[in-house]
C-alpha positions in Angstrom: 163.2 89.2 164.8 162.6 90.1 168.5 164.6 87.1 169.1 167.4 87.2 167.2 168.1 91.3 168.2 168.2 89.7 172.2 170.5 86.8 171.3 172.7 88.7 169.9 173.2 91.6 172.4 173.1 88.9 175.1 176.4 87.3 173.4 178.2 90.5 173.2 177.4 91.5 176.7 178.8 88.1 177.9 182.1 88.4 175.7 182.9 91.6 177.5 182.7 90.2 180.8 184.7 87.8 180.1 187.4 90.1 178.7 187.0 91.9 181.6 187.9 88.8 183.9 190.8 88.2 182.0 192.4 91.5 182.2 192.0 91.3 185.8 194.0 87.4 185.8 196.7 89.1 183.9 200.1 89.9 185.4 200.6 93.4 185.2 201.4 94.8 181.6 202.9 97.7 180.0 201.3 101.3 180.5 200.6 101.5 176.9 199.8 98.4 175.9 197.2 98.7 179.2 195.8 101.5 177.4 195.0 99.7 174.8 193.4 97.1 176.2 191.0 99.6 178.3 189.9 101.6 175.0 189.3 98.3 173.1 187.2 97.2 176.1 185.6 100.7 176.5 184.5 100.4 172.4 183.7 96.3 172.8 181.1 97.9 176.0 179.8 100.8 174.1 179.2 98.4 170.8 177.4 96.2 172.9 175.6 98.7 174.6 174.1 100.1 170.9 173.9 97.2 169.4 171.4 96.1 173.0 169.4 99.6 172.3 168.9 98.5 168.4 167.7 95.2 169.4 165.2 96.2 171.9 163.8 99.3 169.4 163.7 96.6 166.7 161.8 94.3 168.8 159.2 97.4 169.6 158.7 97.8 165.8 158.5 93.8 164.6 155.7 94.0 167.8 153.8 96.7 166.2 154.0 95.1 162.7 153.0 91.8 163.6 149.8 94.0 165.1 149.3 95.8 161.9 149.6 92.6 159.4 147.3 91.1 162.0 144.3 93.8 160.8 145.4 93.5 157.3 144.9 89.9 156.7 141.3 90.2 158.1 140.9 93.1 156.0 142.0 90.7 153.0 139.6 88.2 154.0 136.4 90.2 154.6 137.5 91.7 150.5 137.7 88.2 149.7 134.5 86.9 150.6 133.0 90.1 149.3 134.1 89.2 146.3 133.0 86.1 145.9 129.5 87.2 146.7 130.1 89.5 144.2 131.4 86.9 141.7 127.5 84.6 142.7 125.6 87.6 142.3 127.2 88.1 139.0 126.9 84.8 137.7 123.2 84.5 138.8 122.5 87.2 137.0 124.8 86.2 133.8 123.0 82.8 133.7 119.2 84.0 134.1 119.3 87.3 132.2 116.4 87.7 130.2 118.5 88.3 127.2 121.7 86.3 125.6 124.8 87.4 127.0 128.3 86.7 125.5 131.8 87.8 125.5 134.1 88.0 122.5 138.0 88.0 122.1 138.5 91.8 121.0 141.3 90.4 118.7 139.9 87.7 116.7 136.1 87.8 117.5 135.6 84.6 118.8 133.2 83.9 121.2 134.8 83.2 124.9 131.7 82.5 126.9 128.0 82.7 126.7 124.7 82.5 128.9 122.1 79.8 129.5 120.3 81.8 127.0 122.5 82.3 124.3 123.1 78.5 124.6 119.3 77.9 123.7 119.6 80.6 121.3 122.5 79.2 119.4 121.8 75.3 120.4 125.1 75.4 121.2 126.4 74.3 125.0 128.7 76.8 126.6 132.2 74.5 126.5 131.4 73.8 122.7 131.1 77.7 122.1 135.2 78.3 122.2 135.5 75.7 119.2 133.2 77.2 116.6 134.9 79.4 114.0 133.0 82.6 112.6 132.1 81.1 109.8 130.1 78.5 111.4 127.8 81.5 112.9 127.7 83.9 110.5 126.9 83.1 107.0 128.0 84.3 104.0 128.9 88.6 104.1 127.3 88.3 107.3 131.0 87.7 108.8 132.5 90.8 108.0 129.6 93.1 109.3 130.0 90.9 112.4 134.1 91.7 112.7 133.1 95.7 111.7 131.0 95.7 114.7 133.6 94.3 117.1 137.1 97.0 115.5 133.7 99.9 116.3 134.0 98.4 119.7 137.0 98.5 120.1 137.4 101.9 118.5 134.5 103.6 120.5 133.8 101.6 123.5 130.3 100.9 122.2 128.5 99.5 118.9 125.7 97.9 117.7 124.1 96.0 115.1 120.5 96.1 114.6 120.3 93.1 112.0 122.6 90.2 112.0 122.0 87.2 110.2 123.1 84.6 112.5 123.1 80.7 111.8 122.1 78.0 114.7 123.5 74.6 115.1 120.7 73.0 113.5 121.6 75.0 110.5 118.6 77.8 110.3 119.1 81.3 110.4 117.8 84.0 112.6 118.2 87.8 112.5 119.9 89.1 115.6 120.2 92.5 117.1 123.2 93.3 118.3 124.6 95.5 121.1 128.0 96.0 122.9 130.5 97.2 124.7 134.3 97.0 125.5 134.7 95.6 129.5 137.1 93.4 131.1 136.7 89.6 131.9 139.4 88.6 134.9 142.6 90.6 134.1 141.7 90.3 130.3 140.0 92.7 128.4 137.2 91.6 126.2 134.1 92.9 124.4 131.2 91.6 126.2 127.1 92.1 124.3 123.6 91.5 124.3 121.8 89.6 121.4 117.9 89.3 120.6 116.1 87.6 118.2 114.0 90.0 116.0 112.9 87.8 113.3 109.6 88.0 114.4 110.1 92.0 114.5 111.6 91.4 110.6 108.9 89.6 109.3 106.6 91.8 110.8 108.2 95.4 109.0 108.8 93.3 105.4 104.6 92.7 105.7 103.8 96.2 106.4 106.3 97.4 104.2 104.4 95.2 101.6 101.1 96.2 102.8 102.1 99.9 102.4 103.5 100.0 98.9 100.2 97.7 98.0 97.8 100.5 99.5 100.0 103.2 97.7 100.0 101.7 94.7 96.2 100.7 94.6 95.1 104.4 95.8 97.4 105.9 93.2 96.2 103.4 90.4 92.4 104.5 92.0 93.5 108.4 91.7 95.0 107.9 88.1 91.7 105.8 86.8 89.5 108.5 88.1 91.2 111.4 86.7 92.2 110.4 83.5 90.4 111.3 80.3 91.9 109.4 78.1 91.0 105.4 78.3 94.5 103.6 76.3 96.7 106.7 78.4 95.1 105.4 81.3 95.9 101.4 80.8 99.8 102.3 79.5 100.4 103.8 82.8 98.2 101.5 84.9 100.2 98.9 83.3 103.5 100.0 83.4 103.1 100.5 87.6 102.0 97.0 87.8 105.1 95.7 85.7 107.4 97.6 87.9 105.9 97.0 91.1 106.1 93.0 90.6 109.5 93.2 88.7 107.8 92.1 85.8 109.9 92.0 82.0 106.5 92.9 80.2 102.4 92.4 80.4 99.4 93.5 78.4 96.2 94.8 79.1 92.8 93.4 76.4 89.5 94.6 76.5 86.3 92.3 75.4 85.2 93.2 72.0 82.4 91.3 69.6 79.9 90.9 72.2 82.4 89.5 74.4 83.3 86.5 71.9 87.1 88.1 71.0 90.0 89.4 73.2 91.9 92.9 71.4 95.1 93.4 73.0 94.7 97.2 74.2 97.8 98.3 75.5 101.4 96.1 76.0 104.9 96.5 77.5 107.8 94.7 76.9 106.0 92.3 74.1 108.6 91.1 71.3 107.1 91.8 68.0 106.9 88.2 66.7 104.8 87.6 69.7 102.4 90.5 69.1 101.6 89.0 65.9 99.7 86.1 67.5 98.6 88.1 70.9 97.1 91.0 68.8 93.4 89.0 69.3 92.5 85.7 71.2 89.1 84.1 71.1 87.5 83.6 74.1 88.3 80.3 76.1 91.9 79.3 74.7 94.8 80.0 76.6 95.4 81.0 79.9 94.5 84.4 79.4 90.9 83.4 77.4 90.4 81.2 80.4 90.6 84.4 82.2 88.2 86.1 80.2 86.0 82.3 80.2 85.1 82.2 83.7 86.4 85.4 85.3 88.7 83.9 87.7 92.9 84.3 88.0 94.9 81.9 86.4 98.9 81.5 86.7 101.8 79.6 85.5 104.8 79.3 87.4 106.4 77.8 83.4 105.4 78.5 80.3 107.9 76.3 78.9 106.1 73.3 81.1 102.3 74.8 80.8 100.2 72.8 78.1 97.9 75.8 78.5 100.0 77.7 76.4 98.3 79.6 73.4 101.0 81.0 71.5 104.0 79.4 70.8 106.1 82.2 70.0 105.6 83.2 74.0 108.2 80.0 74.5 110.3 80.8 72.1 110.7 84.4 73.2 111.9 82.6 76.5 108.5 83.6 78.7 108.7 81.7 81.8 106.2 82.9 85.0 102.9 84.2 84.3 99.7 85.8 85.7 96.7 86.9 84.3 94.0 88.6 86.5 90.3 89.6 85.2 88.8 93.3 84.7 85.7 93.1 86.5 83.2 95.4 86.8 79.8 94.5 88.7 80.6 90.8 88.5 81.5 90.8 84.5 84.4 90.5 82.7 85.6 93.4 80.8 88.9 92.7 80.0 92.1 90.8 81.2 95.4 92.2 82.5 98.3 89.7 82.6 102.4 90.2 83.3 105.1 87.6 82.4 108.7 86.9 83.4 111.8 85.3 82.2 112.4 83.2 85.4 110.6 80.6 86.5 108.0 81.9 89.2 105.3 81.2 91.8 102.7 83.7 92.5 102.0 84.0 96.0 97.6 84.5 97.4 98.6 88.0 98.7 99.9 89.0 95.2 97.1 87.8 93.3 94.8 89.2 95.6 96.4 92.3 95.6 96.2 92.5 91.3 92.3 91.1 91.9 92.1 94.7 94.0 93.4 96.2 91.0 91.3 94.2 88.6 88.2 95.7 89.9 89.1 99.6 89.9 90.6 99.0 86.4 87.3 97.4 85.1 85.0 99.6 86.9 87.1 102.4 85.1 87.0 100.7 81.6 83.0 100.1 82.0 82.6 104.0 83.0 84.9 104.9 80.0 82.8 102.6 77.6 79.6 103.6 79.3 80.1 107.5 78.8 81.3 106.6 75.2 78.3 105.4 74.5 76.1 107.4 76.3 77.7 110.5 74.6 77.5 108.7 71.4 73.5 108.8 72.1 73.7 111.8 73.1 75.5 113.1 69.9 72.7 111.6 67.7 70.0 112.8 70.0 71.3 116.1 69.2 71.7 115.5 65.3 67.9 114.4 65.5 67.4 117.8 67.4 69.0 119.6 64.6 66.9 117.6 61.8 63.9 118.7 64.3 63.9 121.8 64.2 64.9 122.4 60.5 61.2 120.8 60.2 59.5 122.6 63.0 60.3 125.9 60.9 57.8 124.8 57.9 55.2 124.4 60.5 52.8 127.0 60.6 52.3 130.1 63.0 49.8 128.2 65.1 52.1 125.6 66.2 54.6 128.0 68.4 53.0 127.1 71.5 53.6 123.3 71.2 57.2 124.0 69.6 58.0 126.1 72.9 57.1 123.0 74.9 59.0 120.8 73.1 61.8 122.6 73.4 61.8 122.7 76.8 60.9 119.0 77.0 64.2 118.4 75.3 66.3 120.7 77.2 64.9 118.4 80.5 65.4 115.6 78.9 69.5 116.5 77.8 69.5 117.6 81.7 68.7 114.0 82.4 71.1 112.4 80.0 74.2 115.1 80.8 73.3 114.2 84.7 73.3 110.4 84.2 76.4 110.7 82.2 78.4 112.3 84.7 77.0 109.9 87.2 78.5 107.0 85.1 81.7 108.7 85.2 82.2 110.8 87.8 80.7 109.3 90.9 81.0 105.2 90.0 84.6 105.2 90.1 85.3 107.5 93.3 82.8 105.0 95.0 84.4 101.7 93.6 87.6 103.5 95.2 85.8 103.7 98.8 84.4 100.4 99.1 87.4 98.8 97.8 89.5 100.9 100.4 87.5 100.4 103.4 87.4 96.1 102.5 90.9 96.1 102.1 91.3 98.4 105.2 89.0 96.3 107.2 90.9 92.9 106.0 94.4 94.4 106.6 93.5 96.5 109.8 91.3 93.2 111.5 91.9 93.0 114.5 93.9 95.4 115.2 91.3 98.3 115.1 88.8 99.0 118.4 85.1 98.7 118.0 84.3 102.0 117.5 86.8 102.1 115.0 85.5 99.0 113.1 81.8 100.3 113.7 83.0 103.6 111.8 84.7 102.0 108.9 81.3 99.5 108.4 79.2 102.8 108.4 81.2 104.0 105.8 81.6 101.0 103.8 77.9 100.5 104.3 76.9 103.9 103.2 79.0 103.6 100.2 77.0 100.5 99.5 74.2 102.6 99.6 75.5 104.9 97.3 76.6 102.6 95.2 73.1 101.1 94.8 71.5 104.4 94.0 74.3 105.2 90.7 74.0 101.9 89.5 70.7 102.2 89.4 70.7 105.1 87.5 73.0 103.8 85.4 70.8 100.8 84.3 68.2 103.3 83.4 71.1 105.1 81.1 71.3 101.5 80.0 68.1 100.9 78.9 67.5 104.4 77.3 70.6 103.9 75.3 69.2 100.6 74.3 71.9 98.8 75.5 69.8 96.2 78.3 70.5 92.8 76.3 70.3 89.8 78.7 71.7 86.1 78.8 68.5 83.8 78.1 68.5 80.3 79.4 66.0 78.1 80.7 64.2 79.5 84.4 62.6 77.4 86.9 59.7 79.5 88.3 59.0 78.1 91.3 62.6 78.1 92.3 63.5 81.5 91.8 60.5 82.4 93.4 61.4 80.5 96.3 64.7 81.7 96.4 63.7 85.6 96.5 61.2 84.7 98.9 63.6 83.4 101.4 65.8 86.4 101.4 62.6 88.4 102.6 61.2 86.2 105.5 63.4 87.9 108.2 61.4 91.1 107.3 58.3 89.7 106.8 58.7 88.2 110.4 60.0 92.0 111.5 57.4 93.9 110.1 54.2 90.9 110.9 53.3 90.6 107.0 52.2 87.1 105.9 53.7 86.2 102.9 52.4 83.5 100.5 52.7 81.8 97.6 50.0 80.1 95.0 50.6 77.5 93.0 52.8 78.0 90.1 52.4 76.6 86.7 55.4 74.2 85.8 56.2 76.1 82.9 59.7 76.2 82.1 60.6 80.3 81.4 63.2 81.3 78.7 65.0 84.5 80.2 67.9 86.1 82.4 67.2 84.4 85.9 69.1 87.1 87.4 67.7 89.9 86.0 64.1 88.2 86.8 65.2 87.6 90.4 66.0 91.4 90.5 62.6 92.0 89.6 61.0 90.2 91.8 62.8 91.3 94.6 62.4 95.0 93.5 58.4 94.3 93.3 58.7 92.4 97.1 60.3 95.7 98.5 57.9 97.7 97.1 55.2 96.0 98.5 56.9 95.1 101.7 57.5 99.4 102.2 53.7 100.4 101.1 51.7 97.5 103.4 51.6 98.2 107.0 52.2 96.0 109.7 49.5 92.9 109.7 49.0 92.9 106.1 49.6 90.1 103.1 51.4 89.9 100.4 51.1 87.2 97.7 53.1 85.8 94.7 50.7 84.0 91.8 51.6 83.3 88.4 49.0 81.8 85.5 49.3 80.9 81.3 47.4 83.2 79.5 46.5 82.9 76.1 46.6 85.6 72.8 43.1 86.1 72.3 42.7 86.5 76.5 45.2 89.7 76.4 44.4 90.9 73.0 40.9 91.0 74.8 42.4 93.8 77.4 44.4 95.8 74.8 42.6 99.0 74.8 42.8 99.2 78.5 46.9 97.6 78.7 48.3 99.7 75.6 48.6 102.5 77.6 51.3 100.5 79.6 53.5 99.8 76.5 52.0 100.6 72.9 55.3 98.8 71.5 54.0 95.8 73.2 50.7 95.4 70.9 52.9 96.8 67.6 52.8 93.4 66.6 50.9 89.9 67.2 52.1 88.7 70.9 53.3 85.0 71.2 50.8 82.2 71.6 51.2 81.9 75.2 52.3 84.0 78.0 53.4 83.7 81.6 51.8 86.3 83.5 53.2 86.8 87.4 51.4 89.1 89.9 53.0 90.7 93.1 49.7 91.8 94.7 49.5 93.2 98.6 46.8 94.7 100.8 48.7 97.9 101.6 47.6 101.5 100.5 46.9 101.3 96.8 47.9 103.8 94.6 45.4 106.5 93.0 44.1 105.6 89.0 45.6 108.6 87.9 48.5 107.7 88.7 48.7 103.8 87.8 51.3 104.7 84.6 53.0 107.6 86.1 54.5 105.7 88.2 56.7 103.6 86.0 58.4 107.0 84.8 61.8 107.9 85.9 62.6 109.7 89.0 58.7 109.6 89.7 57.6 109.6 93.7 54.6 109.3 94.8 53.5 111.9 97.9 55.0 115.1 98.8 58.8 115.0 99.1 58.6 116.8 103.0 57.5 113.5 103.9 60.7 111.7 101.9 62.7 109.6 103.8 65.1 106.3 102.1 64.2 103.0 103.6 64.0 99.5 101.4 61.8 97.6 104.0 60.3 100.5 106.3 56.7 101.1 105.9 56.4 105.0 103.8 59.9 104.8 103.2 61.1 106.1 99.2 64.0 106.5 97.3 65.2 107.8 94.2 62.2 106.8 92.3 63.8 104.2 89.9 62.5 101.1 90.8 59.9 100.6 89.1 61.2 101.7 85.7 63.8 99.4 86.2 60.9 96.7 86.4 59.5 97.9 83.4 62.7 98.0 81.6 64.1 94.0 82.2 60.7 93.1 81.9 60.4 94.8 78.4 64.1 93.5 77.4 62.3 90.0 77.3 59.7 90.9 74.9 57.0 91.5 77.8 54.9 94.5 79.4 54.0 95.4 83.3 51.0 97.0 84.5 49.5 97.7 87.7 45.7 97.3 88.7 44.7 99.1 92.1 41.2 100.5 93.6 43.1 103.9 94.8 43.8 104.9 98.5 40.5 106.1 99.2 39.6 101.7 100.3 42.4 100.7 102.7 43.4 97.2 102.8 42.5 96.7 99.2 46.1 97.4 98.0 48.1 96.9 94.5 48.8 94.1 92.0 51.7 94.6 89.8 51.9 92.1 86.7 54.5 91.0 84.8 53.6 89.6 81.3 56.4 87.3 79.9 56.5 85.3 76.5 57.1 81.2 77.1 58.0 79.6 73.8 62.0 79.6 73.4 63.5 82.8 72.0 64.4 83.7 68.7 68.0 82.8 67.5 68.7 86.5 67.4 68.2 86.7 71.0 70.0 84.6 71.9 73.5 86.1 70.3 72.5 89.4 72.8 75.2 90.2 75.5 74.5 90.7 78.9 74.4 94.1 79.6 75.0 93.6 83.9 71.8 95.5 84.7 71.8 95.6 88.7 70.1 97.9 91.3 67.8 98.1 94.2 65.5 100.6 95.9 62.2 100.1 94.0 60.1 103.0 94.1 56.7 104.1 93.9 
C-alpha cells in the first residue's frame, strides 16, 4: 500500500511539470484563456500536493498495521499450541479415565464416541460404536428409559439413571448406572456421560433384600408360634405367610397321628375339594410328602405331571405342577410335614429350602410344646379328678387321721407346683429358646464373615448359653415325660461294647484334662434289645457324674456281667427299695447288669435313694455352682432321675452301692439292671418319645 500511495503522487507531480514546461514553449495566448490555464495548473499542483500528503499518511498507517498483525499472529500461535496441549491433556484423560466415557447425539441418542473403557465395557471398538442402533444396546423397554434419560438432559442440563439394563456384543446383559450432562463436542453440541457397571452392587441388594424378608418372616413366624394359644389358628396363619411369601397357589400343613404310622392333614390353603378327599390322611412312606415324614429330610418336585413319586392322582388332574415339602422337626423327630405347590413348573433353589427347614424347626418345636402341654394338662386334669375322689374318701376317715390328711395335702399342693412349673416350662420357655438358637445360627451363617471377633465371640456366648438353657428345659421336660407316662422308646438290637466305646471316646479329652484313668472291663458279647440312644444318654449322664465327683488322679471304670433270677431275687429285700415295681412280678431269666463305678467321694447311705428323686442336690446350695466336667460342680438335680427313668422304660431298675464320704477314695458304683431276651411284641409297637438331656446330678 506504501507503494502504490508513492507511485502515484510521484506521477502526478511529474505531469505538472511537464504542463508547466509546455506553457512556457507556448507563443503567447489570450488573457483569459491564460487564466485558465494558470487556475487548472494551480488545482492539478494542489491535487497533487493532497493526494502526496494522503499517500505518505497512508503509508504511516499500513506501517503501524503491518506491526500490529505482526503481534497478533504470534498471539494466534501461542493460542494454538495451547490448545492442542489442551486437546492431549483431554484425550489422555478421555482414554484412561477410570470410568466409561461417551458422547451421545442429543437428537437421536446414538452414541458418537466412546473411551478405551467403554470399549471393554461394551466389547465394542470405538469406529464400530457409530453403526449400532439402540436397539442393539438396550433390550427390550430398556430403550425408551434410555431416550427419557437423554430429552431430561436435554431439558435440565443434567440426568441420571441408576439402573440400565444394557446388552454387550457378546450378547449378555449388564446393569449400568448412568450419569450425564449436556456439553459441547467441537462446534456441536452433544450430551456427553459416565457409565458403571453395578451388577455386582444388584446382585448384592436382591440377596440382602432376600435375606431381610427371610429374617422377617422367620422372627415373625417365631413371635406368632410363641404367642399363640390356639395350635390349628396358629398353622392357618403360619401357612398362609409361607404361601405368600414363595408365591405359592396353595400348601398344607399334617401332623403325625397313630404313633406316628398315619399323616392327618391339619390345616390347607388353596386345596381343590376332589383333592382333599385323597390328601385328608397318608400312610407313612408313600408319596413325596410320606417320604417326608419317612426319613425326615426335604423332598421336591420341580413336575408333578413328570414325578412317579406322585401319591394322589387327583393332584395332576387338578393341574399341580412344582412342589416342596419340608419336615416339622422338633429335637431331631418328625412331627409333622408342611408342603406348598404351584401350577408352573418349578425348581426350588438350597437357600429356599433352607430357609423353610428354619421354619420347619420353630413350627415343630411349637406343635411338640402344644401337644406336650395338652397332655401334660390332660394329666394334670385327672390328677385333679383323683384329688377330688381323694378327699371325698379322706372325709370317712376318722378324727385321728387329720394330721396325716394335712400332710398330704400339702404334698399335693407341691407336687401340682411341680407339674404347673414344668408345664409352663414346656410351653413357655422351649419355644422362646428354639427362637434364639435358631436366630443366632442363622445370624452367624448370614453375618460370617462379615462380623469382628468380638462380635462373633458375643453371638457364640449367646448361642452357647442358650444351649445351656436349652439342656436344662429339655431336661425337665423328659422328667414331665416320664411322669406323664409318656417315655416309650424304639428297641432294636445294641452292641454293648460299641456303644460303650463310643461314649467313652467323647470323654477322653476330659479324662486327659482333669488326670482320671478311665477303663474298661471285659464286656459280655450279649446282644441288648433297647433304644441305643437313650442308653448312650445314660451312660454319658453316669460318666459326667462320676467325672464331676472324682478328683484329679482318680479312676473310673465301666464293667458289665449276666446275672441270673435267682442271683437278684437273692438281693430283693435290700434292691426293692430302688424300685418296688421292679419285683411286682417274676424278672426275666437273665439280665445285663452295667456298673459305672469311680473312686471319688462317695455318697452317704442315707442318702443312696434320695438321690434319684427330682430336683434332689446333694450339699448345701452356697456351695452350688453348674459345671458338667468340673470337680463339685451341680446342676439342676435331674440327672439322675433321668437315669432312673430310661432305664425303667426298658423294664430295668438302678441302684447305687457306696461306703459314704467318711473313706475317701472308696467312691460310688451306680448299676444299671437291663433285661436280655427280645422284647415283648407290645413293645415293640411303643413310639419314641425323644427323651434327651444332660447335666446329671447328684
Amino acid at each position: 500500500m506504501l507503494n502504490k500511495a508513492w507511485i502515484t503522487s510521484r506521477n502526478i507531480l511529474l505531469t505538472m511539470v511537464g504542463l508547466a514546461i509546455l506553457l512556457l514553449t507556448l507563443p503567447p495566448l489570450p488573457q483569459f484563456l491564460e487564466d485558465c490555464i494558470h487556475l487548472g495548473f494551480y488545482l492539478v499542483l494542489l491535487t497533487g500536493l493532497a493526494l502526496l500528503t494522503s499517500g505518505i499518511l497512508q503509508a504511516r498507517r499500513n506501517g503501524l498495521r503491518c506491526g500490529e498483525r505482526y503481534q497478533l499472529q504470534e498471539e494466534n500461535a501461542r493460542l494454538r499450541q495451547s490448545a492442542r496441549q489442551a486437546e492431549r491433556r483431554f484425550q489422555q484423560l478421555f482414554d484412561n479415565a477410570g470410568d466409561a466415557i461417551f458422547f451421545i447425539h442429543p437428537e437421536t441418542g446414538f452414541l458418537l464416541e466412546i473411551n478405551q473403557v467403554a470399549e471393554q465395557l461394551l466389547g465394542y471398538p470405538d469406529e464400530d460404536i457409530q453403526k449400532l442402533t439402540l436397539s442393539d444396546l438396550f433390550p427390550g423397554q430398556q430403550r425408551r428409559r434410555y431416550l427419557r434419560l437423554v430429552k431430561t438432559v436435554l431439558r435440565d442440563g443434567y440426568g441420571e439413571e441408576p439402573n440400565l439394563l444394557i446388552r454387550r456384543a457378546d450378547g449378555q446383559t449388564f446393569h449400568g448406572a448412568v450419569h450425564a450432562r449436556l456439553g459441547d463436542l467441537d462446534d456441536a453440541r452433544v450430551v456427553h456421560g459416565v457409565l458403571r457397571d453395578v451388577t455386582e452392587i444388584k446382585r448384592i441388594e436382591k440377596e440382602l433384600r432376600h435375606k431381610n424378608r427371610d429374617l422377617a418372616l422367620i422372627n415373625d413366624i417365631a413371635h406368632r408360634a410363641a404367642a399363640s394359644r390356639d395350635l390349628n389358628e396358629m398353622l392357618k396363619k403360619i401357612l398362609h405367610q409361607v404361601v405368600d411369601n414363595f408365591n405359592a397357589a396353595g400348601g398344607g400343613i399334617y401332623l403325625l397321628r397313630h404313633q406316628g404310622t398315619e399323616l392327618h392333614l391339619q390345616v390347607h390353603q388353596g386345596i381343590e375339594a376332589e383333592v382333599l378327599t385323597d390328601l385328608q390322611r397318608l400312610p407313612v412312606g408313600k408319596g413325596l410328602v410320606g417320604l417326608v415324614a419317612a426319613n425326615g429330610k426335604p423332598r421336591s418336585s420341580p413336575d408333578l405331571q413328570e414325578d412317579c413319586r406322585v401319591w394322589s392322582p387327583a393332584t395332576r388332574n387338578a393341574g399341580w405342577r412344582g412342589l416342596l415339602a419340608i419336615p416339622l422337626a422338633a429335637d431331631q423327630r418328625t412331627v409333622g410335614v408342611m408342603f406348598f405347590f404351584t401350577r408352573s413348573r418349578q425348581v426350588f433353589s438350597r437357600d429356599e429350602v433352607k430357609l423353610l427347614l428354619t421354619i420347619g424347626k420353630q413350627v415343630g418345636t411349637a406343635v411338640d410344646s402344644f401337644e406336650l402341654y395338652d397332655s401334660l394338662q390332660w394329666q394334670y386334669r385327672l390328677t385333679e379328678a383323683s384329688n377330688r375322689e381323694l378327699e371325698k374318701s379322706r372325709q370317712q376317715l376318722s378324727t385321728s387321721l387329720t394330721q396325716m390328711e394335712q400332710a398330704n395335702r400339702i404334698l399335693e399342693q407341691t407336687e401340682r407346683m411341680k407339674n404347673h412349673f414344668l408345664t409352663l416350662a414346656s410351653h413357655e420357655l422351649r419355644t422362646p429358646l428354639t427362637y434364639v438358637l435358631s436366630g443366632t445360627e442363622l445370624l452367624g451363617n448370614t453375618m460370617k464373615g462379615r462380623l469382628s471377633h468380638e462380635e462373633s465371640r458375643m453371638l457364640e456366648a449367646i448361642h452357647q448359653g442358650g444351649r445351656r438353657l436349652h439342656e436344662i428345659v429339655e431336661d425337665l421336660l423328659d422328667i414331665a415325660r416320664i411322669d406323664s407316662n409318656a417315655c416309650q422308646l424304639t428297641r432294636s438290637k445294641v452292641h454293648l461294647p460299641a456303644l460303650v466305646a463310643e461314649v467313652g471316646q467323647e470323654f477322653q479329652s476330659i479324662f486327659r484334662q482333669r488326670a482320671l484313668t478311665f477303663r474298661v472291663a471285659t464286656l459280655p458279647a450279649s446282644e441288648l434289645y433297647g433304644d441305643a440312644q437313650q442308653l448312650g444318654k445314660t451312660l454319658r449322664r453316669l460318666l459326667e457324674n462320676a467325672i464331676k465327683f472324682t478328683p484329679a488322679g482318680g479312676q473310673i471304670e465301666i464293667a458289665a456281667q449276666i446275672r441270673q433270677t435267682e442271683n437278684i431275687l437273692r438281693d430283693e429285700v435290700a434292691l426293692k427299695r430302688f424300685s418296688s415295681m421292679f419285683f411286682s412280678q417274676p424278672p426275666p431269666e437273665q439280665m445285663l447288669q452295667i456298673t459305672v463305678s469311680d473312686s471319688g467321694v462317695g455318697i452317704d447311705p442315707t442318702e443312696h435313694v434320695r438321690i434319684f428323686d427330682k430336683f434332689y442336690e446333694i450339699g448345701s446350695p452356697d456351695s452350688h455352682f453348674t459345671s458338667r466336667t468340673q470337680f463339685g460342680g451341680k446342676g439342676v438335680g435331674l440327672g439322675l432321675s433321668l437315669v432312673k427313668g430310661v432305664i425303667e422304660a426298658h423294664g430295668g431298675m438302678t441302684w447305687v452301692e457306696s461306703p459314704g464320704t467318711i473313706q475317701p477314695g472308696t467312691g460310688s458304683a451306680f448299676h444299671l439292671l437291663l433285661p436280655l431276651p427280645p422284647p415283648t411284641e407290645e413293645n415293640h409297637d411303643g413310639k419314641r418319645a425323644g427323651i434327651s438331656g444332660h447335666s446329671p446330678d447328684r
